[in-house]
C-alpha positions as CSV (number, residue, x, y, z in Angstrom):
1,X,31.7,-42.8,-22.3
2,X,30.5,-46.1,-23.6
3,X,27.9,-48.0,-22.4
4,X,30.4,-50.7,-21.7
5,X,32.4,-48.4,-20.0
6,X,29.6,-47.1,-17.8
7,X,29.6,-48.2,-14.0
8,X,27.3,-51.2,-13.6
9,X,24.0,-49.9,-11.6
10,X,24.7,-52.0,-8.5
11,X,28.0,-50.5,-7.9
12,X,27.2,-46.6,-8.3
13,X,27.3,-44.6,-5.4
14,X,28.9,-47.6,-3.5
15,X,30.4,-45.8,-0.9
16,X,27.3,-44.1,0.1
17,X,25.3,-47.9,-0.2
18,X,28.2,-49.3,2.1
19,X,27.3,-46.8,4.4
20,X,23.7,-47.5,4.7
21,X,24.1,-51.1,5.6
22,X,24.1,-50.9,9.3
23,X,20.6,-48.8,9.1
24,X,19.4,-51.0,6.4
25,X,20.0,-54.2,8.9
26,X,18.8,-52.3,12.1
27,X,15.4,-51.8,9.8
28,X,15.3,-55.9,9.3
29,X,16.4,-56.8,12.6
30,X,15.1,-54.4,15.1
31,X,11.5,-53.5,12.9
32,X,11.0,-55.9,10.5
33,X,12.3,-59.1,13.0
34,X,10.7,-57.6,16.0
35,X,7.1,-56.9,14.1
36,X,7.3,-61.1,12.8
37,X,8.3,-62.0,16.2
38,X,5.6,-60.4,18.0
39,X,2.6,-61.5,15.1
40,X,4.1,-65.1,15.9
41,X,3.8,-65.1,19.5
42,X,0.3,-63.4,19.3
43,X,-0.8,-66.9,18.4
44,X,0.5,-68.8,21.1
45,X,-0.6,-68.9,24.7
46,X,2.4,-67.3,26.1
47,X,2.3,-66.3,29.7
48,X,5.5,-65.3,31.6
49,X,8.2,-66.0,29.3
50,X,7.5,-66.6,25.3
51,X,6.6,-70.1,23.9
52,X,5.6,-71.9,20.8
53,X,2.4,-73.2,22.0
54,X,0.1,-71.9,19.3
55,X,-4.0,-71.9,19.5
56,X,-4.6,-70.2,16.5
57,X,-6.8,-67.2,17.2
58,X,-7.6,-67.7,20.7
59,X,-5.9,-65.0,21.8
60,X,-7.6,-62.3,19.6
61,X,-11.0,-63.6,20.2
62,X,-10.3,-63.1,24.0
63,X,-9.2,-59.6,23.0
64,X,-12.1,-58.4,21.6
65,X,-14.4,-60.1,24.3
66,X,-12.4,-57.7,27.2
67,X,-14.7,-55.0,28.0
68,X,-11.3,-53.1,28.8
69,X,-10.3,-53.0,25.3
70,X,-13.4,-52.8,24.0
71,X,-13.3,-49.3,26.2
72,X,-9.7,-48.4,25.0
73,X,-10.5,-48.7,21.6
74,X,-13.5,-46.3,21.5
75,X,-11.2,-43.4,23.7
76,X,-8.7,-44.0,20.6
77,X,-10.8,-43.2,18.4
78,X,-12.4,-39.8,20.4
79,X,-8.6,-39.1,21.2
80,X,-7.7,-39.7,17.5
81,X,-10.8,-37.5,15.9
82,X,-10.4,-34.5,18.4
83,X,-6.3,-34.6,17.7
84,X,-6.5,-34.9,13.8
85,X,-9.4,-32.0,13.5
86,X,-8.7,-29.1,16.4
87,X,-4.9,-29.5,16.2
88,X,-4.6,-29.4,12.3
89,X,-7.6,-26.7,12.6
90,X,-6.1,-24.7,15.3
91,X,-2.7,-24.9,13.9
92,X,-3.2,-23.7,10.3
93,X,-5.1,-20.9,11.8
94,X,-2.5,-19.7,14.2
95,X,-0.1,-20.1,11.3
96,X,-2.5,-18.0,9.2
97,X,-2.4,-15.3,12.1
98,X,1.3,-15.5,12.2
99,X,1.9,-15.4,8.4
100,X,0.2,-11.4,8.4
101,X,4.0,-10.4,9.4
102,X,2.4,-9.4,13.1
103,X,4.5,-7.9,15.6
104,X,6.5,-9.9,17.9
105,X,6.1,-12.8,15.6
106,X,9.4,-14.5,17.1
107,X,7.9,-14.2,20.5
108,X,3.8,-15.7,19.4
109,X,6.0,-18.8,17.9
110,X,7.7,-19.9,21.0
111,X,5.2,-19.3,23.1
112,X,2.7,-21.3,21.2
113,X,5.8,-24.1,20.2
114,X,7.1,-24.3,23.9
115,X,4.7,-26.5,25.5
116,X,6.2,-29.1,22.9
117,X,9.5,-28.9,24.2
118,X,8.0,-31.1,27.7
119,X,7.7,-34.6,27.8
120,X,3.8,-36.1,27.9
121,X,4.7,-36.9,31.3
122,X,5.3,-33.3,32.7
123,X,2.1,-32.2,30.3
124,X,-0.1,-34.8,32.0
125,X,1.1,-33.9,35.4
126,X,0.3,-30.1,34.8
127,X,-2.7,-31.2,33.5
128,X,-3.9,-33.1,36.3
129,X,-3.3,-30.1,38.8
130,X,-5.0,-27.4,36.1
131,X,-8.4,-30.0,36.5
132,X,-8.0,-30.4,39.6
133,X,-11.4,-29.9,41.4
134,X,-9.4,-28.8,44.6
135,X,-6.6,-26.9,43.9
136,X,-7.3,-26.2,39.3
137,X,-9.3,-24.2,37.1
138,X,-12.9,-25.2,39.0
139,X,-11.3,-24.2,42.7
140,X,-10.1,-20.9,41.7
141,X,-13.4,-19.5,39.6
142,X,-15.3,-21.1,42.8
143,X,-13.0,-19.4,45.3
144,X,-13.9,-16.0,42.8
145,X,-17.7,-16.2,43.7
146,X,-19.4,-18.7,41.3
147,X,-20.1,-21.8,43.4
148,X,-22.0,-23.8,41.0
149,X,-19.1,-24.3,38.5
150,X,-17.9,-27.5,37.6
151,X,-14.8,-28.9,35.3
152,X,-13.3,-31.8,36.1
153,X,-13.5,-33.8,33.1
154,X,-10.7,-36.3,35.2
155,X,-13.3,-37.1,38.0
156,X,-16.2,-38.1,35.7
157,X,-15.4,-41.2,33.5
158,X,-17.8,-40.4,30.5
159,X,-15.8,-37.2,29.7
160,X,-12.3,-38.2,30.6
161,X,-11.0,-38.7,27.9
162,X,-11.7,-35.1,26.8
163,X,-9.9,-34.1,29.3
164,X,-7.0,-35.9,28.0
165,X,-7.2,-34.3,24.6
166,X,-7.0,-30.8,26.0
167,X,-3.7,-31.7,27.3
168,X,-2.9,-33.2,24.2
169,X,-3.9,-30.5,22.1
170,X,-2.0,-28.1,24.4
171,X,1.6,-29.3,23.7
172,X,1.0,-30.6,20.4
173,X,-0.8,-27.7,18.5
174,X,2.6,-25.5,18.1
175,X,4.4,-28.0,16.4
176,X,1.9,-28.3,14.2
177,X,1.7,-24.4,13.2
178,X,5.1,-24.5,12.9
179,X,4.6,-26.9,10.3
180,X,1.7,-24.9,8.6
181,X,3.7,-22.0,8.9
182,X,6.3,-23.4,7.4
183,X,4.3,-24.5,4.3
184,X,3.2,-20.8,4.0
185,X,6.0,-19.5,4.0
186,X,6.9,-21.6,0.7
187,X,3.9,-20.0,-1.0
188,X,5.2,-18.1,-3.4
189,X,4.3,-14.1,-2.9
190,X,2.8,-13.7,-6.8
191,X,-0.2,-15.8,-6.1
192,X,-1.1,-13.7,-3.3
193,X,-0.8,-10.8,-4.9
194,X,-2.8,-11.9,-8.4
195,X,-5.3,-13.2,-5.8
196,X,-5.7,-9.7,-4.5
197,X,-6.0,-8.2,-7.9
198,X,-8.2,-10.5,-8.9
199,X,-10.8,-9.7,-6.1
200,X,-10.8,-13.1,-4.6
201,X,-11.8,-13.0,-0.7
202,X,-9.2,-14.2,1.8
203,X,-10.9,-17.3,3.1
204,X,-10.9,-18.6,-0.6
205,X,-7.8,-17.5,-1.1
206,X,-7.1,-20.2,1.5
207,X,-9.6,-22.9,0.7
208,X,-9.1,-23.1,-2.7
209,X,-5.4,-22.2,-3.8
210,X,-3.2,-22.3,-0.5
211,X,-4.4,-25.6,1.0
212,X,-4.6,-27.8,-1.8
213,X,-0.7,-26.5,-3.0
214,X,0.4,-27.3,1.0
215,X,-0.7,-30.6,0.4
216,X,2.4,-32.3,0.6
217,X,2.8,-30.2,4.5
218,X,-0.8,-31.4,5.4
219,X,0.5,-35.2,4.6
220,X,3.5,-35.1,6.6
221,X,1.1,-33.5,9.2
222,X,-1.1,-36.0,9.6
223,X,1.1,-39.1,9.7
224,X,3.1,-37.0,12.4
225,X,-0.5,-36.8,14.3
226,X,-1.4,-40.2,13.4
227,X,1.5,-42.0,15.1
228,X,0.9,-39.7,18.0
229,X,-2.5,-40.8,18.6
230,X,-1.7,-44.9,18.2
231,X,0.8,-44.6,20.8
232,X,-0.2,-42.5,23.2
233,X,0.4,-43.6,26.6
234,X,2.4,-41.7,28.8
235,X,0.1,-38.7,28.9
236,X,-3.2,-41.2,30.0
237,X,-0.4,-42.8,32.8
238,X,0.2,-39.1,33.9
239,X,-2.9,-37.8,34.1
240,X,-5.7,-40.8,35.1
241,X,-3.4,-44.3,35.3
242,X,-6.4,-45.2,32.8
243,X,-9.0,-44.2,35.8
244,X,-11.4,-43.3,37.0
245,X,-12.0,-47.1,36.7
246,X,-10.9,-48.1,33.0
247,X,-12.4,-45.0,31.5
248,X,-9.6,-43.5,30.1
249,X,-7.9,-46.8,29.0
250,X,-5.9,-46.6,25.6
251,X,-4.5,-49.9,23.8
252,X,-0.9,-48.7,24.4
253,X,-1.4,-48.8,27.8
254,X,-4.0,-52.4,27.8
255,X,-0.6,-53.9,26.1
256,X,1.8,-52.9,28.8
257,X,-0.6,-53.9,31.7
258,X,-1.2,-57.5,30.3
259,X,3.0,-57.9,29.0
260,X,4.6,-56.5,32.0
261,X,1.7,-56.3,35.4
262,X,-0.9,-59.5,34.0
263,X,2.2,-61.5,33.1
264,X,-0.2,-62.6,30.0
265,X,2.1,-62.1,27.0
266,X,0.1,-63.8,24.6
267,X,-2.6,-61.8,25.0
268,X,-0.4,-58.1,24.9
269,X,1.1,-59.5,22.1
270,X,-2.2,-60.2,20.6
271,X,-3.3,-56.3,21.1
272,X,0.5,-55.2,19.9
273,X,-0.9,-56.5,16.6
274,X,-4.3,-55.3,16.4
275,X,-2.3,-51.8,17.1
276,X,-0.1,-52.8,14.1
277,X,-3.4,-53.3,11.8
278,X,-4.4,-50.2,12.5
279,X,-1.2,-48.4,11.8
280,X,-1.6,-50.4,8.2
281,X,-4.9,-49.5,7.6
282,X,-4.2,-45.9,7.4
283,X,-0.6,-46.2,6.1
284,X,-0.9,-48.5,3.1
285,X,-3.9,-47.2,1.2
286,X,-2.0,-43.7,1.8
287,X,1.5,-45.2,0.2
288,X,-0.5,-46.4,-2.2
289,X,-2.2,-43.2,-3.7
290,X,0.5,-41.0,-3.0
291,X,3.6,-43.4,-5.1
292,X,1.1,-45.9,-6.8
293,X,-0.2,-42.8,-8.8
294,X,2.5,-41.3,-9.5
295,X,4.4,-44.3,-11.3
296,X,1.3,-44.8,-13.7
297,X,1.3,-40.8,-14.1
């Protein structure tokens, strides 16, 4: 075929481009319209109902004045830390376990991936009875004979949010060795075995060879984690309601207060965006290295 017979490059795979309009305009309406619309109303004083009364930065210099969201922005980041390092730690290590063909195999997986089959609300709610001083873990060692015991991390604000990130950990962790295990699975069996010949102890085995060729699982892993730990809310609702006091306040939950309870829109608008910034910070430079690198490859 010619090259003046060849289809032009607009028109090839039409039928499939046709098809991916009404996604393509639900992207720039829905995310794309909705992200502009809230970064323009961040800089008005909006209270009740949305209007064009900008004050430039007011609103974001009010924001980081609030002791409340001050607070919520230091639990994200504990939350954040403990989620990215003992759920990708405890995951690839229970998919390790998993990938040494062990007996009942099928059974270990869904007992370890069923916990992420609830919602963050049920979690939260089991949660809250388990650390329960009363009726949870503390009552029933007490009850067994050792009085001086004491874990209730959601009674005692300077360690609630650990107690939060147990829960978290506890429903999360599976899917994340699923998706270790997953990756292992895809290694292929002759480097294991030249490993072995070649004397080379497990744990480098792992370190060296096995982690850095599951890289592509680890970076799916971690934006999966990272988007889990911006937006948590329902979990901190279900377990505290951001108590005791504000201890266990989270921005999610500081922007649904002040849009929906403080009647305050500008200022929830204002933290919608900081939560946007933050999702940027981590995505962009990532985008960057992982297609920016490639193209001058």
């Amino acid at each position: 075929m010619s090259k003046s017979e060849r289809p032009n490059q607009l028109f090839r795979n039409l039928n499939a481009k046709i098809a991916s309009i009404p996604m393509i305009l639900t992207a720039l309406v829905v995310f794309v319209g909705g992200t502009a619309w809230t970064v323009l109303y961040s800089f008005t004083n909006s209270k009740l109902l949305p209007r064009l009364n900008f004050v430039g930065l007011d609103q974001y210099y009010r924001l980081w004045a609030t002791p409340r969201w001050l607070i919520s922005i230091e639990n994200l980041l504990i939350y954040g830390v403990i989620s990215l390092v003992f759920s990708l730690v405890i995951g690839f290590i229970l998919a390790a376990l998993l990938d040494q063909k062990i007996r009942f195999e099928d059974t270990f997986r869904t007992i370890f991936l069923y916990p992420f089959a609830l919602s963050f609300i049920v979690t939260g709610l089991v949660w809250q009875w388990l650390l329960n001083p009363d009726f949870g873990i503390q009552g029933v060692i007490r009850r067994l004979g050792w009085t001086s015991f004491n874990f209730d991390p959601l009674y005692d604000s300077s360690i609630v949010i650990y107690g939060i990130s147990i829960a978290a950990l506890w429903q999360g962790t599976g899917l994340i060795m699923c998706l270790m295990l997953a990756g292992l699975r895809g290694i292929d069996e002759d480097i294991w075995k030249a490993a072995r010949v070649d004397g080379i102890p497990m744990w480098k085995t792992y370190l060296f060879i096995i982690i850095p060729m599951m890289r592509p699982v680890f970076i799916t892993t971690l934006v999966i984690i990272a988007s889990g730990i911006v937006k948590v809310y329902d979990l901190v609702v279900a377990q505290t309601s951001g108590g005791p006091g504000i201890a266990s306040e989270v921005p999610a939950k500081y922007v649904y207060d002040y849009m929906f309870f403080a009647q305050n829109l500008g200022q929830g608008f204002a933290a919608s965006t900081m939560m946007l910034l933050s999702v940027m910070i981590v995505i962009v430079p990532w985008a960057y290295l992982e297609f920016g690198g490639r193209k001058r490859v």
